[in-house]
GULO-696403 format. One record per residue: residue in three letters; x, y, z of N, C-alpha, C, O in turn. Coordinates in steps of 0.001 Angstrom, whole numbers, padded with zeros to 6 digits, always signed. Layout:
<nodes>
ALAXYZXYZXYZXYZ...
</nodes>
This chain:
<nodes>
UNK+104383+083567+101726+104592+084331+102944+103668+083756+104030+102461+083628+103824UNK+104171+083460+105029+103022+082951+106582+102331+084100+106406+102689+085276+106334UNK+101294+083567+106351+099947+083955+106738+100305+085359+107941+100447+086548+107652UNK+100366+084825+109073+100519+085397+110255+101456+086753+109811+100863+087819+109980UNK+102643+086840+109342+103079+087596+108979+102512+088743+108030+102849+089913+107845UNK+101775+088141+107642+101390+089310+106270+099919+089610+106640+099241+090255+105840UNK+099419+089210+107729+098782+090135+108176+099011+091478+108987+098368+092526+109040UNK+100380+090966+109705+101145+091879+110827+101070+092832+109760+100310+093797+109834UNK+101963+092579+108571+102399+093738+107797+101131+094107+107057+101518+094949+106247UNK+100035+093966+106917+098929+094958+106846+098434+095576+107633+097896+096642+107335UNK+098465+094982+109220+098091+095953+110376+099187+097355+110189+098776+098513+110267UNK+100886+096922+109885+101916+098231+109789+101183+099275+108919+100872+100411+109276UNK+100917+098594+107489+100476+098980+106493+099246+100351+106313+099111+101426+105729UNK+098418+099292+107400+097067+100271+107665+096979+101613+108973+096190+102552+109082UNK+098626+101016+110177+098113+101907+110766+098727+103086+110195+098418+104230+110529UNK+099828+102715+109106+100428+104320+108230+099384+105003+108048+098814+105872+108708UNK+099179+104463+106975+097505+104743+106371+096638+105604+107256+096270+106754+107016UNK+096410+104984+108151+095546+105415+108798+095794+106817+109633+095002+107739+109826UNK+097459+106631+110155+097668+107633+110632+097720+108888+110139+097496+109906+110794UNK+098112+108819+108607+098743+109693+108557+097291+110665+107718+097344+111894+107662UNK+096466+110122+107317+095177+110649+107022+094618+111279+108460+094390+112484+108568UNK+094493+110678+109155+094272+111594+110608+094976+112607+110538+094423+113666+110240UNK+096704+112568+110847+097005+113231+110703+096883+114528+110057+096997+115683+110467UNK+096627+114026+108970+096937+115292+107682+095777+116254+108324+095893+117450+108591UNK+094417+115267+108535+092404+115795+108976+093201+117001+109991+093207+118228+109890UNK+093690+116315+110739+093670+117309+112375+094780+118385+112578+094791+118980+113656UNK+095758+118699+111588+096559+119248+111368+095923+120392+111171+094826+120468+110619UNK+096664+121484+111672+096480+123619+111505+097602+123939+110825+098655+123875+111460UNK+097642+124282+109646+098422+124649+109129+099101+126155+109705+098358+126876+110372UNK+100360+126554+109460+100663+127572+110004+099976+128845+110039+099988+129566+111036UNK+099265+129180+108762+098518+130118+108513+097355+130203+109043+096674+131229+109032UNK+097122+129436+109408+095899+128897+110250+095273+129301+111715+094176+129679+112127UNK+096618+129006+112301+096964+129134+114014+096585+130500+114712+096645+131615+114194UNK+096221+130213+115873+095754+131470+116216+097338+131589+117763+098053+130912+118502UNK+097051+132742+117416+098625+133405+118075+098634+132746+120091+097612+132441+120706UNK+099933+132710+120610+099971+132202+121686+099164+130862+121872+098397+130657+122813UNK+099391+130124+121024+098398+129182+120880+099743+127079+120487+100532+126620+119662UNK+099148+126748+121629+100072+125561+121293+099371+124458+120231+098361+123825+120537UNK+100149+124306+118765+099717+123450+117768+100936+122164+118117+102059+122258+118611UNK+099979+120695+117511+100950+119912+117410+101291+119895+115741+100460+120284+114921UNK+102749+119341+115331+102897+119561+113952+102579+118188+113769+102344+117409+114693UNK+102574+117809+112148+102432+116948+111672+102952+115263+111650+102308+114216+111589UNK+103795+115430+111696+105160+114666+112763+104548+113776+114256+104495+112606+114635UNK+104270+114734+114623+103872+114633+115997+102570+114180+116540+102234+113546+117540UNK+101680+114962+115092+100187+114043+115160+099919+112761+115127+099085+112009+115630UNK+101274+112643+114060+101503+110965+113459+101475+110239+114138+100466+109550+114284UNK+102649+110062+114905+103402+109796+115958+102137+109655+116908+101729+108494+116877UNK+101697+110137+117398+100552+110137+118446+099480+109203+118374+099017+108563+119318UNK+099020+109164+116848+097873+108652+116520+098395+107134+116427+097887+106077+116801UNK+099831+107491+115666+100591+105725+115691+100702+104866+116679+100690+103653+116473UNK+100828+105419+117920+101367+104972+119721+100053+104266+120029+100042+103140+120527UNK+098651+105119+119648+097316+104342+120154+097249+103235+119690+097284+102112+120194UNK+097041+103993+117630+095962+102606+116870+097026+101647+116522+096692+100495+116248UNK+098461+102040+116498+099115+100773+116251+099181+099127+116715+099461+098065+116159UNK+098757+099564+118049+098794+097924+118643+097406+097616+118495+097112+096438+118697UNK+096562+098339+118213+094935+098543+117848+094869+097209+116515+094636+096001+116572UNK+095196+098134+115400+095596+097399+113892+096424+096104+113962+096177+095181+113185UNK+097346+096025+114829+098052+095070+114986+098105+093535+115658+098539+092429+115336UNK+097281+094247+116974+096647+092812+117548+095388+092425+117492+095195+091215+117609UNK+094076+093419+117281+093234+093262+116873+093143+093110+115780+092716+091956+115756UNK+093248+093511+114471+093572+093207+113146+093397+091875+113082+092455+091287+112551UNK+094641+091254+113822+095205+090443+113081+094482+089124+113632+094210+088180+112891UNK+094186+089148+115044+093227+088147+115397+091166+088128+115689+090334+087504+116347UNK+091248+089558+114424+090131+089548+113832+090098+089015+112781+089199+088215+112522UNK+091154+089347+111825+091143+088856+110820+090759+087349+110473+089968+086894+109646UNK+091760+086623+111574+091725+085055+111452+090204+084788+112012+089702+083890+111336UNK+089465+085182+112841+088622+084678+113492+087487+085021+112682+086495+084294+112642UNK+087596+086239+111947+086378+086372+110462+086558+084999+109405+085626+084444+108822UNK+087803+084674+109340+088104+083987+108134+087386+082659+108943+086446+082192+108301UNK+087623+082079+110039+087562+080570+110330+086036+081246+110105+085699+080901+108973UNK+084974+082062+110708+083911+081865+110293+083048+082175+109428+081836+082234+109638UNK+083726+082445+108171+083321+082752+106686+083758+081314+106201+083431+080882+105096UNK+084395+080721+106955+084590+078423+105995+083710+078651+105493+083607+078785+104274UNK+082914+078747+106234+081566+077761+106263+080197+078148+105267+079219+077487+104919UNK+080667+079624+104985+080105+080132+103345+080745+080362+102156+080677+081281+101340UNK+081582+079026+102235+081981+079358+100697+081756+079345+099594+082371+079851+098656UNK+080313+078414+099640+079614+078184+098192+078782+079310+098062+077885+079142+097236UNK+078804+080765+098803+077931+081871+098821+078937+082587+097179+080040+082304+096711UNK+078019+083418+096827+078953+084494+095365+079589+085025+096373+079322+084946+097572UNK+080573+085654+095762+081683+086574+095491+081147+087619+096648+081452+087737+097834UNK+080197+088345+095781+079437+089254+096157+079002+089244+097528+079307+090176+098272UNK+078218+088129+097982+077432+087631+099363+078815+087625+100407+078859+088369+101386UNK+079519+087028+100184+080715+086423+100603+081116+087318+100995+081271+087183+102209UNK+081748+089334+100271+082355+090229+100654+080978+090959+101695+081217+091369+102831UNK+080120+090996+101319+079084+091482+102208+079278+090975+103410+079722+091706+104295UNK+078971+089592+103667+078963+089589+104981+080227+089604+105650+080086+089848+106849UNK+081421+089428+105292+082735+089982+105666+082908+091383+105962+083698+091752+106831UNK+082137+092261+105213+082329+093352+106013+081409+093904+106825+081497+094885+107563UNK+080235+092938+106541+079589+093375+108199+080351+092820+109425+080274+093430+110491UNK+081222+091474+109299+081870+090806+110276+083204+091930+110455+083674+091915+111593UNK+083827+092833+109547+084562+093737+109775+084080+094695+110653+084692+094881+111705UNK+082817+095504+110325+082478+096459+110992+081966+096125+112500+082006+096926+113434UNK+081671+095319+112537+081477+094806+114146+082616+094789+115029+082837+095350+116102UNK+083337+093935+114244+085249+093626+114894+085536+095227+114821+085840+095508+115981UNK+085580+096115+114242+085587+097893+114694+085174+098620+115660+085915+099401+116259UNK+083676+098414+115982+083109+098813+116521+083824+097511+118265+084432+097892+119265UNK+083517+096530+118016+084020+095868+119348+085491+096242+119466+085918+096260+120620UNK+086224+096501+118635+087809+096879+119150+087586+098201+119381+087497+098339+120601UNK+087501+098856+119030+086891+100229+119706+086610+100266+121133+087441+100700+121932UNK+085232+099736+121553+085050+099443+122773+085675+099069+123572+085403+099450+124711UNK+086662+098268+123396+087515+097943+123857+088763+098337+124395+089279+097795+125372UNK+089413+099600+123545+089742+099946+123545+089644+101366+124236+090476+102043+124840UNK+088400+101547+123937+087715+103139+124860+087751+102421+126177+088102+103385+126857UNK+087636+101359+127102+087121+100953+128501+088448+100806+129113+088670+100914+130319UNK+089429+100520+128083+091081+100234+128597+091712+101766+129103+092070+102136+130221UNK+091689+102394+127946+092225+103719+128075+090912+104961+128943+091214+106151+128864UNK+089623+104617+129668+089153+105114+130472+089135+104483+131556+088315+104743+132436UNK+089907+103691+131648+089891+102512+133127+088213+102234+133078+087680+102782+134042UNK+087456+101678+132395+086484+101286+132374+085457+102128+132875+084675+101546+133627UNK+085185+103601+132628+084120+104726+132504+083906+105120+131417+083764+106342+131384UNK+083793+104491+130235+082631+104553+129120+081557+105276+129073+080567+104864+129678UNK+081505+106311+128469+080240+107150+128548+080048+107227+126943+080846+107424+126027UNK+078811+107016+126982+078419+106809+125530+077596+108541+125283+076515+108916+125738UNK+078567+109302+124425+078225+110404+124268+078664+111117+122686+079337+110226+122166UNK+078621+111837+122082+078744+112446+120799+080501+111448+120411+080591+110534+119591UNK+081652+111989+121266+082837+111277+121632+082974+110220+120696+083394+110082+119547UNK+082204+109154+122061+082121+107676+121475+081960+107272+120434+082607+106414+119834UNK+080696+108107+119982+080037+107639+118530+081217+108440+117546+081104+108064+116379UNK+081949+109112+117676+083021+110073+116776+084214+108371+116688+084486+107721+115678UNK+084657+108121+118104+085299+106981+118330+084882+105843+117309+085640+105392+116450UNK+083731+105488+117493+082955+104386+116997+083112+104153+115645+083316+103017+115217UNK+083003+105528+114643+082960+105869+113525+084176+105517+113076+084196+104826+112058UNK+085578+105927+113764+086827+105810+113126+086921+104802+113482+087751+104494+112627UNK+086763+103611+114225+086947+102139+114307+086694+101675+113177+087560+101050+112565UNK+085218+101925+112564+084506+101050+111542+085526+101527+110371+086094+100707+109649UNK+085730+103137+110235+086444+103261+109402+088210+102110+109133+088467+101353+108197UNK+089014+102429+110290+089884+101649+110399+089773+100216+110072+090669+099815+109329UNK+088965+099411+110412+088732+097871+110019+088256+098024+108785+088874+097207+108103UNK+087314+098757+107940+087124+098513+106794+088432+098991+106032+088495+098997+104802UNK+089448+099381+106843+090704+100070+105344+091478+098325+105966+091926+097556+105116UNK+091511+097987+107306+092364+096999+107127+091927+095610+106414+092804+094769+106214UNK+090271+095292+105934+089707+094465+105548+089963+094700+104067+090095+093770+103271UNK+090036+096152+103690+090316+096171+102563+091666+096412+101842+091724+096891+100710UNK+092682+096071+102529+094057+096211+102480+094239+094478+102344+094818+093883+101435UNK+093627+093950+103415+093623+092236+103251+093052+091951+101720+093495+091035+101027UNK+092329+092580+101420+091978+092020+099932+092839+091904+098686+093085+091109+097779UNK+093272+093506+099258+094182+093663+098047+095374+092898+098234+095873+092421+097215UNK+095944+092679+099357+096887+091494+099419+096573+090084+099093+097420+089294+098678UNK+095665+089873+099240+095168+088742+098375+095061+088774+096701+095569+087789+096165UNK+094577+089592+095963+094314+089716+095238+095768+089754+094494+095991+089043+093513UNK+096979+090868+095182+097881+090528+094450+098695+089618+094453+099326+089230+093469UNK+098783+089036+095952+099790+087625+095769+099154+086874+094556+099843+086407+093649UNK+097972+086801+094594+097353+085760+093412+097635+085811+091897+097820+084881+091112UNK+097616+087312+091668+098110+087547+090528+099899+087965+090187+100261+088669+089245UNK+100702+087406+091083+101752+087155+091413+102171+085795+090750+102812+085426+089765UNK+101186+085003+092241+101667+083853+091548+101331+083295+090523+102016+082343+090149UNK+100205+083694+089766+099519+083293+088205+100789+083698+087641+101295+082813+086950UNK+101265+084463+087704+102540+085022+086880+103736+084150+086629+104407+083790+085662UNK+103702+083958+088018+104952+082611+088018+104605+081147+087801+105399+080208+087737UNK+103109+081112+087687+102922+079361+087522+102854+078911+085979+103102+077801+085509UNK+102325+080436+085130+102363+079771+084000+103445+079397+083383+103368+078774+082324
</nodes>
Protein backbone atom coordinates (compact mmCIF):
# COMPACT_ATOMS: atom_id res chain seq x y z
CA UNK A 1 0.00 0.00 0.00
CA UNK A 2 1.64 3.79 -0.75
CA UNK A 3 2.80 4.90 2.06
CA UNK A 4 0.94 8.23 1.60
CA UNK A 5 -2.22 6.50 1.50
CA UNK A 6 -2.16 4.55 4.56
CA UNK A 7 -1.35 7.18 6.44
CA UNK A 8 -4.48 9.21 5.11
CA UNK A 9 -6.36 6.14 6.23
CA UNK A 10 -4.99 6.32 9.77
CA UNK A 11 -5.61 10.02 10.03
CA UNK A 12 -9.72 8.60 8.89
CA UNK A 13 -9.01 5.93 11.31
CA UNK A 14 -7.97 8.13 14.26
CA UNK A 15 -10.23 10.95 13.69
CA UNK A 16 -13.26 8.10 14.26
CA UNK A 17 -11.52 7.19 17.15
CA UNK A 18 -11.07 10.12 18.32
CA UNK A 19 -14.32 11.48 17.70
CA UNK A 20 -16.34 9.39 18.81
CA UNK A 21 -14.64 9.02 22.41
CA UNK A 22 -15.20 12.79 22.67
CA UNK A 23 -18.19 12.26 21.72
CA UNK A 24 -19.39 9.59 23.91
CA UNK A 25 -17.05 12.16 27.14
CA UNK A 26 -19.39 15.19 26.25
CA UNK A 27 -22.59 13.59 25.68
CA UNK A 28 -25.90 14.15 28.49
CA UNK A 29 -27.65 11.43 28.40
CA UNK A 30 -31.41 11.91 28.40
CA UNK A 31 -31.83 11.33 31.98
CA UNK A 32 -29.43 13.61 32.61
CA UNK A 33 -30.71 16.93 30.95
CA UNK A 34 -31.98 19.59 32.71
CA UNK A 35 -35.49 20.74 31.36
CA UNK A 36 -35.83 23.69 28.62
CA UNK A 37 -32.43 23.08 28.06
CA UNK A 38 -30.76 22.66 24.43
CA UNK A 39 -28.53 19.20 24.32
CA UNK A 40 -26.56 18.18 21.28
CA UNK A 41 -27.13 14.29 20.61
CA UNK A 42 -24.58 12.00 19.91
CA UNK A 43 -24.69 12.06 16.19
CA UNK A 44 -24.21 15.51 16.20
CA UNK A 45 -21.33 15.69 18.71
CA UNK A 46 -19.61 13.41 16.27
CA UNK A 47 -20.20 15.15 13.47
CA UNK A 48 -18.94 18.36 15.06
CA UNK A 49 -15.89 17.14 16.57
CA UNK A 50 -15.28 15.31 12.98
CA UNK A 51 -15.64 18.86 10.83
CA UNK A 52 -12.64 20.36 13.23
CA UNK A 53 -10.09 17.45 14.00
CA UNK A 54 -10.61 15.79 10.74
CA UNK A 55 -8.50 17.90 8.50
CA UNK A 56 -6.44 18.29 11.89
CA UNK A 57 -5.54 14.22 11.78
CA UNK A 58 -5.43 14.35 8.22
CA UNK A 59 -3.10 16.98 7.09
CA UNK A 60 -1.21 17.35 10.02
CA UNK A 61 -0.96 13.69 10.77
CA UNK A 62 0.13 12.90 7.85
CA UNK A 63 2.88 15.46 7.18
CA UNK A 64 3.94 14.97 10.73
CA UNK A 65 4.17 11.75 10.39
CA UNK A 66 6.64 11.83 7.38
CA UNK A 67 8.67 14.62 8.81
CA UNK A 68 9.13 12.52 12.34
CA UNK A 69 10.12 9.58 10.22
CA UNK A 70 12.84 11.51 7.84
CA UNK A 71 14.16 12.63 11.30
CA UNK A 72 14.26 9.44 13.28
CA UNK A 73 16.85 8.01 9.80
CA UNK A 74 19.24 9.06 11.49
CA UNK A 75 18.68 6.91 14.85
CA UNK A 76 18.38 3.78 13.74
CA UNK A 77 21.06 1.95 15.39
CA UNK A 78 19.23 3.37 18.77
CA UNK A 79 16.97 0.03 20.66
CA UNK A 80 13.63 -0.43 19.99
CA UNK A 81 12.93 1.10 23.12
CA UNK A 82 15.08 4.57 22.65
CA UNK A 83 13.79 4.71 19.18
CA UNK A 84 9.83 4.65 20.40
CA UNK A 85 10.77 7.18 23.13
CA UNK A 86 11.98 9.68 21.24
CA UNK A 87 9.21 9.31 18.59
CA UNK A 88 6.85 10.07 20.93
CA UNK A 89 8.32 12.93 22.32
CA UNK A 90 8.61 14.03 18.46
CA UNK A 91 4.72 13.07 18.53
CA UNK A 92 3.82 15.07 21.43
CA UNK A 93 5.36 18.21 20.23
CA UNK A 94 3.79 17.75 16.55
CA UNK A 95 0.34 17.86 19.08
CA UNK A 96 1.00 20.39 20.95
CA UNK A 97 2.36 22.56 17.63
CA UNK A 98 -0.80 21.39 15.60
CA UNK A 99 -2.84 22.50 18.24
CA UNK A 100 -1.42 25.87 18.22
CA UNK A 101 -1.95 26.07 15.19
CA UNK A 102 -4.86 25.33 14.95
CA UNK A 103 -6.17 27.46 18.08
CA UNK A 104 -4.53 30.90 16.11
CA UNK A 105 -6.50 29.80 12.78
CA UNK A 106 -9.83 29.31 14.31
CA UNK A 107 -9.22 32.59 16.75
CA UNK A 108 -8.00 34.68 13.83
CA UNK A 109 -4.82 34.80 15.71
CA UNK A 110 -5.97 35.92 19.57
CA UNK A 111 -4.51 33.09 21.47
CA UNK A 112 -4.92 33.47 25.00
CA UNK A 113 -3.17 31.07 26.93
CA UNK A 114 -5.65 30.26 29.70
CA UNK A 115 -7.16 26.99 31.58
CA UNK A 116 -8.95 26.52 27.66
CA UNK A 117 -5.72 26.23 25.93
CA UNK A 118 -4.04 24.01 28.22
CA UNK A 119 -7.60 21.72 28.10
CA UNK A 120 -6.85 22.27 24.07
CA UNK A 121 -3.23 21.41 24.47
CA UNK A 122 -3.98 18.24 26.37
CA UNK A 123 -6.34 16.76 23.66
CA UNK A 124 -3.73 17.51 20.91
CA UNK A 125 -1.04 15.46 22.74
CA UNK A 126 -3.72 13.07 23.34
CA UNK A 127 -4.78 12.90 19.56
CA UNK A 128 -1.11 12.51 18.09
CA UNK A 129 -0.23 9.94 20.55
CA UNK A 130 -3.52 7.69 19.36
CA UNK A 131 -2.42 8.64 15.72
CA UNK A 132 1.38 7.65 16.45
CA UNK A 133 0.02 4.78 17.92
CA UNK A 134 -2.37 3.65 15.28
CA UNK A 135 0.86 4.14 12.85
CA UNK A 136 2.44 1.41 14.81
CA UNK A 137 0.00 -0.86 14.79
CA UNK A 138 -0.21 -0.51 11.08
CA UNK A 139 3.11 -1.28 10.86
CA UNK A 140 3.25 -3.94 12.96
CA UNK A 141 0.46 -5.63 11.12
CA UNK A 142 1.33 -5.18 7.53
CA UNK A 143 4.56 -6.92 8.75
CA UNK A 144 3.04 -9.72 10.14
CA UNK A 145 0.93 -9.94 7.02
CA UNK A 146 3.50 -10.10 4.95
CA UNK A 147 5.66 -12.73 7.06
CA UNK A 148 2.58 -14.69 6.35
CA UNK A 149 2.77 -14.51 2.76
CA UNK A 150 6.59 -14.72 2.29
CA UNK A 151 7.03 -17.88 3.93
Amino acid sequence: MNEIVKRILIGVIATVLFCVSLAIFAYTPVSNREPNSSYSSLPQLFTIYAIFSGPVFIIAGVICSFVIDKISVKHQHYSKGKRYLRKLIWYILAGVVSTLIFLFIISNGDIVYNSDTSSFLSVGIIASLLYYHLLIISHFSLNQRRGLFVK
